[in-house]
C-alpha positions, 0 to 999 in steps of 0.5 A: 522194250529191247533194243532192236525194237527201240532201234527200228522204232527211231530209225522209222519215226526220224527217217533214219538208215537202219544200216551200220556199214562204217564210212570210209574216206574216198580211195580207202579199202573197205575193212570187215570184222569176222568173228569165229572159231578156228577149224583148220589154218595154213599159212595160206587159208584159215577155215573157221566156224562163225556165230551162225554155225556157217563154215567161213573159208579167208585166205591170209594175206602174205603180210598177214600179222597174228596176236595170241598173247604175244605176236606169232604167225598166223598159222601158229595158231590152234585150232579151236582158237577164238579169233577177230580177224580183219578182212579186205577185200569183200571180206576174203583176205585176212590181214590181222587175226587176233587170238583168244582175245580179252579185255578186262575193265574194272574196279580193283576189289582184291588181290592175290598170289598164285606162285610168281603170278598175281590174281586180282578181283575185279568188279566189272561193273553192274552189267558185267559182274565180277571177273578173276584175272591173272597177271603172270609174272612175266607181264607184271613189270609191265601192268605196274608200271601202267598201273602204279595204284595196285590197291582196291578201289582203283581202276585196271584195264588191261589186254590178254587172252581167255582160254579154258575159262581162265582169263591172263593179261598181256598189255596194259590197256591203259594208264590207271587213272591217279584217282578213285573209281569213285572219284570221277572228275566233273567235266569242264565248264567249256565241254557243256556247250552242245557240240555236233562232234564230241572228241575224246576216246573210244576204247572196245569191250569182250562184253559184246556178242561175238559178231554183234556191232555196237556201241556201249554208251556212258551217258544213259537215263538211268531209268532207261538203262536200269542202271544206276552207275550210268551218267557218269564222265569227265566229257560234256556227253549229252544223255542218250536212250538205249537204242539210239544212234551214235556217230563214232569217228575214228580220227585217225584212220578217217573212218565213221560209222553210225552205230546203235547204242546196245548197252551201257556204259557205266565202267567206260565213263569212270575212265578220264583218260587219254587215247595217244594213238595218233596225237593226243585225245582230249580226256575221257571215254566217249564210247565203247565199241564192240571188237566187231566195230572196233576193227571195222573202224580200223582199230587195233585190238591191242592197242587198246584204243583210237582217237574219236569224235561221237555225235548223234547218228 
């Protein structure tokens, strides 16, 4: 049964919305997430083509701040970029676009030289198959210094741009776990108390759709998922079906959203990290939203991630 379908079937038996528009806090703008390629851009307007094939006309916002591997103006952009843009307003102006953006999430397999540039091998996880990266020789300072275990077996996560079917890293998405990809810490004795709201981290993925809003979720039924790297985290994550729905809370911004679980989550889980974007999270990746989630909830896209609270939608 696909997800949609398990989806519509819950929301009917529970009574439940089978919308996913994010709350926000009394006085806040709503955001919106768009998705498209790039036709044309001025400083003032970008034309863009969306998921559907329909022609998206915005106008950028004088504030407007753009990411295409480093920071740039907006109209620097090129055409035929793939972007995620944030929107106010109904959706009309758009205040920070992301170009080309990539995420890359793993498990180190081997490791490469191409010139002064480093090329890893990545295992990405059952769902995601195996990725090449290269780490350029002007952003390795800054991966080795996030990502001191630079051998197989241990965990990379990190922020670039893909473009022409090569994938290069800018940002460390994260601080490498000192541990094994294997050798995922057991949650604490206190964290298995059932809990309305779970804190931790939530972090976003490129393995969604473009435009697709969702969740990928650590803690699913191995049978469910078909997927037997799944039910693995450092947090006391009830288990959850595919199709089923997640509250996820940005802390940070005072924003929510109930959000359909649309894949697992498997490679998210391994990761007891900490999101420090606004305090300090407790340990451990909680969900794993898509970029449209992802900026909807108020995230940035290069910062990697925000401090969450889950619970049953």
């Amino acid at each position: 049964m696909g997800v949609e379908r398990r989806h519509a079937l819950a929301s009917a038996a529970l009574g439940r919305t089978t919308t996913t528009s994010p709350e926000e806090s009394p006085g806040q703008a709503a955001l919106t997430g768009i998705a498209g390629q790039i036709i044309d851009i001025s400083p003032h307007l970008v034309i863009l083509e969306n998921p559907d094939g329909e022609e998206e006309r915005l106008v950028i916002a004088p504030w407007a701040t753009a990411w295409h591997g480093r920071p740039t103006a907006p109209a620097e952009l090129p055409a035929g970029t793939r972007v995620m843009i944030r929107a106010r307003q109904s959706g009309r102006v758009a205040e920070r676009l992301w170009g080309d953006i990539t995420r890359v999430t793993g498990v180190i397999l081997a490791l490469g030289r191409d010139g002064r540039d480093l090329t890893v091998v990545l295992d990405c996880g059952p769902h995601r198959g195996t990725r090449n990266v290269v780490v350029p020789y002007g952003a390795s300072g800054r991966i080795r210094v996030r990502h001191p275990q630079f051998e197989p077996g241990f965990l990379f996560d990190a922020i670039g741009t893909r473009r022409d079917g090569v994938t290069r890293v800018a940002l460390p998405a994260t601080s490498q776990p000192t541990y094994r990809a294997a050798s995922v810490p057991s949650p604490p004795p206190a964290y298995r108390a059932v809990q309305s709201r779970i804190s931790g981290t939530a972090a976003w993925s490129d393995a969604f759709d473009d435009g697709e809003a969702g969740v990928a979720y650590p803690m699913l039924e191995r049978a469910d998922s078909e997927c037997e790297d799944a039910g693995v985290s450092c947090t006391g994550l009830p288990y959850l079906a595919l199709g089923s729905m997640l509250y996820v809370g940005n802390v940070c911004e005072s924003r929510g959203a109930v959000l359909p679980i649309v894949a697992c989550g498997c490679m998210a889980g391994r990761f007891c990290d900490r999101c420090v974007e606004c305090g300090t999270s407790p340990r451990g990746r909680i969900a794993e939203l898509s970029p449209l989630s992802f900026v909807e909830l108020g995230g940035e896209l290069t910062n990697g991630c925000f401090n969450a609270r889950v619970g049953l939608g």
